[in-house]
Wavefront OBJ file of the C-alpha trace (Angstrom):
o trace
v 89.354 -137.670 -43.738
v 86.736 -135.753 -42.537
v 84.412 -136.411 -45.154
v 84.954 -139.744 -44.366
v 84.430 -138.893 -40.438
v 81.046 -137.333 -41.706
v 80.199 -140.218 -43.299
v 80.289 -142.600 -40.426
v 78.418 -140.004 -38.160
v 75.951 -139.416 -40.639
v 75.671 -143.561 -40.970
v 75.598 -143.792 -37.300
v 72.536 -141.251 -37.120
v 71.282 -143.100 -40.193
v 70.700 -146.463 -38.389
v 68.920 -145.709 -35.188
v 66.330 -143.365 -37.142
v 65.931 -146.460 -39.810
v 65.568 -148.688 -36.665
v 63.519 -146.432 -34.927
v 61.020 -146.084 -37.850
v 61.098 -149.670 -38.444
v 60.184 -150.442 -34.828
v 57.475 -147.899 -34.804
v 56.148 -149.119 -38.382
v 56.244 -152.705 -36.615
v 54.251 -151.430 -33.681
v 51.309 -150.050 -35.962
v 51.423 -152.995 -37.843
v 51.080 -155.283 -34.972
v 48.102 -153.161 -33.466
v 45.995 -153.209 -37.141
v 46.558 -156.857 -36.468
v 45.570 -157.167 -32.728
v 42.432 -154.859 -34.118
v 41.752 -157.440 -36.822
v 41.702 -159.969 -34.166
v 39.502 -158.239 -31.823
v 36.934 -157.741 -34.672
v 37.343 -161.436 -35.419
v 36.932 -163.065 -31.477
v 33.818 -160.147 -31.293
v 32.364 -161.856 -34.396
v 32.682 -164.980 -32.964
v 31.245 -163.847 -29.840
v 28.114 -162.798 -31.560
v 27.784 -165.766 -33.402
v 28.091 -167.648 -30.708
v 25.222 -165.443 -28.971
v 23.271 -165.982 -31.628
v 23.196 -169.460 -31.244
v 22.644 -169.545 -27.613
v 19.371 -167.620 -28.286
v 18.234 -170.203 -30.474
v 18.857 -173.115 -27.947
v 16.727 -170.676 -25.456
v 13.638 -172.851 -26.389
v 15.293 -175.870 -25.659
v 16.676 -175.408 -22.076
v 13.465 -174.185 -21.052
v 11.828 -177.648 -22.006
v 14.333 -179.433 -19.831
v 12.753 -180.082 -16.411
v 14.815 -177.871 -13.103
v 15.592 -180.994 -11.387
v 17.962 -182.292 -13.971
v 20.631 -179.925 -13.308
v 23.735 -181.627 -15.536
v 23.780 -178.599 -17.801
v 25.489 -174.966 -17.555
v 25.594 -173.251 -20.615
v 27.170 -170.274 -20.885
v 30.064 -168.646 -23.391
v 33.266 -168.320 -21.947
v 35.300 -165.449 -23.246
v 39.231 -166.626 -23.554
v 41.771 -166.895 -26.535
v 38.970 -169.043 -28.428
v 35.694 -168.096 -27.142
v 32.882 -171.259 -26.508
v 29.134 -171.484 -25.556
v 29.902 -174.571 -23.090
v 26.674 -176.780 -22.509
v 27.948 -179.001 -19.482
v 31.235 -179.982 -18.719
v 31.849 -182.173 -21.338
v 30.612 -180.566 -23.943
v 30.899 -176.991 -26.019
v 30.347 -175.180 -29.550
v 33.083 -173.741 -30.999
v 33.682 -171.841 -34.023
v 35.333 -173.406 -36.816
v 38.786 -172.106 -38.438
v 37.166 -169.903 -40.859
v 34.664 -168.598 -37.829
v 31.554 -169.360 -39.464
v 31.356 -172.814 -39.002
v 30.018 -173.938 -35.926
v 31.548 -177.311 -34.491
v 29.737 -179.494 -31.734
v 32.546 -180.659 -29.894
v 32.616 -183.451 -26.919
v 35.691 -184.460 -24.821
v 35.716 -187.770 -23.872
v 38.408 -189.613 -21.943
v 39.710 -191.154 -25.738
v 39.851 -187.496 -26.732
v 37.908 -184.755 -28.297
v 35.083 -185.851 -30.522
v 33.285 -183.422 -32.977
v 29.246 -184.313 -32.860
v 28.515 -182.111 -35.458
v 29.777 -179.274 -38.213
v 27.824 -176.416 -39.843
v 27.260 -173.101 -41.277
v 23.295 -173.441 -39.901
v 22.420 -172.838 -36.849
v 19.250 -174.555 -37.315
v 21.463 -177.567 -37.887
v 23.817 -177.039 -34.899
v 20.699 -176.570 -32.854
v 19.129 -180.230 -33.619
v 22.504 -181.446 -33.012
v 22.550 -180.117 -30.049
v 19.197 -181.213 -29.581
v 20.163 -184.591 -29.790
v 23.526 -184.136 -27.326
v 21.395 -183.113 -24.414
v 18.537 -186.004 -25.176
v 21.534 -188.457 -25.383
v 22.838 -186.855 -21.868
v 19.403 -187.254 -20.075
v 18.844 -191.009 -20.909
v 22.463 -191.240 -19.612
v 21.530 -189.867 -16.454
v 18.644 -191.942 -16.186
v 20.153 -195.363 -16.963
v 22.649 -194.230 -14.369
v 19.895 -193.734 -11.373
v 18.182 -196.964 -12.130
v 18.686 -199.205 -9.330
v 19.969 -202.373 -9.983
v 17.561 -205.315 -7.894
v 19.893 -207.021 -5.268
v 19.426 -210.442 -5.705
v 16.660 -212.240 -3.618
v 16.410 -214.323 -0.855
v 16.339 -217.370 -2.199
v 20.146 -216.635 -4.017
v 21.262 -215.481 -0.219
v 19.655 -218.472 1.672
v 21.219 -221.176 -0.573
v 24.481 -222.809 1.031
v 27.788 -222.752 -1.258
v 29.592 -226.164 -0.559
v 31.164 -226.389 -3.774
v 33.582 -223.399 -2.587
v 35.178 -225.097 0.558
v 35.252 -228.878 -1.698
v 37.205 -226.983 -4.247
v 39.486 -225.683 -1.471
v 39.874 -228.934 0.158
v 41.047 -230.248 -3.049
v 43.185 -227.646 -4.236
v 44.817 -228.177 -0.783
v 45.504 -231.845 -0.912
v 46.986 -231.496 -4.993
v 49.196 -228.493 -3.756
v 50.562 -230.679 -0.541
v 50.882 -233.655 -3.477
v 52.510 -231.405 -5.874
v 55.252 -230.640 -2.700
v 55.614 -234.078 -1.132
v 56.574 -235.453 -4.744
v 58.770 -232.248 -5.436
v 60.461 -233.170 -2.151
v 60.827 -236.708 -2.880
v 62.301 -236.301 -6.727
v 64.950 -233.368 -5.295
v 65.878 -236.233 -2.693
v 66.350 -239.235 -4.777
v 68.377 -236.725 -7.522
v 70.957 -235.408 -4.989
v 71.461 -239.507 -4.200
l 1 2 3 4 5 6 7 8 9 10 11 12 13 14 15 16 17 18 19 20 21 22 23 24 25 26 27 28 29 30 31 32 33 34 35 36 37 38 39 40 41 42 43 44 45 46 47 48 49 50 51 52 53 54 55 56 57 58 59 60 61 62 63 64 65 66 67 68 69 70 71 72 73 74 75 76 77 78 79 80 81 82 83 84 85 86 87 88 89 90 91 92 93 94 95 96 97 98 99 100 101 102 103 104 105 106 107 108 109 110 111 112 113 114 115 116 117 118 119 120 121 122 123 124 125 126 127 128 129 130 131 132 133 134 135 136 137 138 139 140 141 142 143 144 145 146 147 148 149 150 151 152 153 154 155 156 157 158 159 160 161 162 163 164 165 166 167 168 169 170 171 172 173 174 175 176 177 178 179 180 181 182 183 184
């Protein structure tokens, strides 16, 4: 019996060492990982800086009273060079794409895909032209109509009243009368 006593002790021992390696072999793993990851959001990162350089040219052109865009990269989870609120590049799943993307109130909406960033920088191009006719269409002023549309009278309102007065005290009266001659 005691080799069988020495047996379970030395199975006992056996186990936490073979759990304790395996948790320590799962802790280097995950941090080769986590590096791997790291390298990959610090590639993206540059890429993304990369881009932003090129579009350098193009912000410059756009005149300091129009104030509708704020680019900048945001670092997070998934990092993005954001151009306004709306709107931001991403990188694709393989992280070399780059992906125009636009959120709109039907969802998100990708402008434009590529591996160029000459590409992705006429896209862009043609986001923020799109956004500054939208801005001016929206500060037109629409003319109020005229005096002459203000100084005419509107009779045909109060004649259409009138009438849709006297048919509704019809409509009752003979409603009246039929429930009356039915409960004879």
């Amino acid at each position: 019996m005691s080799d069988a006593q020495n047996t379970g002790n030395e199975a006992r021992e056996a186990r936490p060492t073979r759990l304790r390696d395996a948790l320590r072999q799962a802790r280097i793993e995950a941090a080769d990982r986590t590096g791997v990851v790291v390298e990959l959001r610090d590639a993206e990162v540059a890429r993304l800086e990369i881009l932003n350089e090129a579009l350098d040219p193009l912000f410059a052109e756009i005149p300091e009273r129009i104030d509708l865009f704020d680019r900048g990269i945001s670092q997070g989870e998934a990092p993005r060079l954001w151009l306004d609120a709306v709107a931001h590049v991403a990188m694709g799943r393989d992280k070399r794409i780059y992906r125009l993307v636009q959120d709109t109130s039907f969802g998100r909406i990708v402008l434009a895909e590529s591996h160029d960033v000459a590409v992705v920088v006429a896209a862009v191009t043609d986001y923020v032209a799109r956004r500054m006719i939208e801005r001016e269409r929206a500060m037109v002023v629409t003319p109020v109509a005229g005096p002459a549309a203000a100084g005419k009278p509107r009779r045909g309102g109060f004649w259409m009243f009138v009438l849709g007065f006297l048919l509704g005290a019809l409509a009752l009266f003979g409603l009246a009368l039929y429930a009356s001659l039915r409960n004879l």
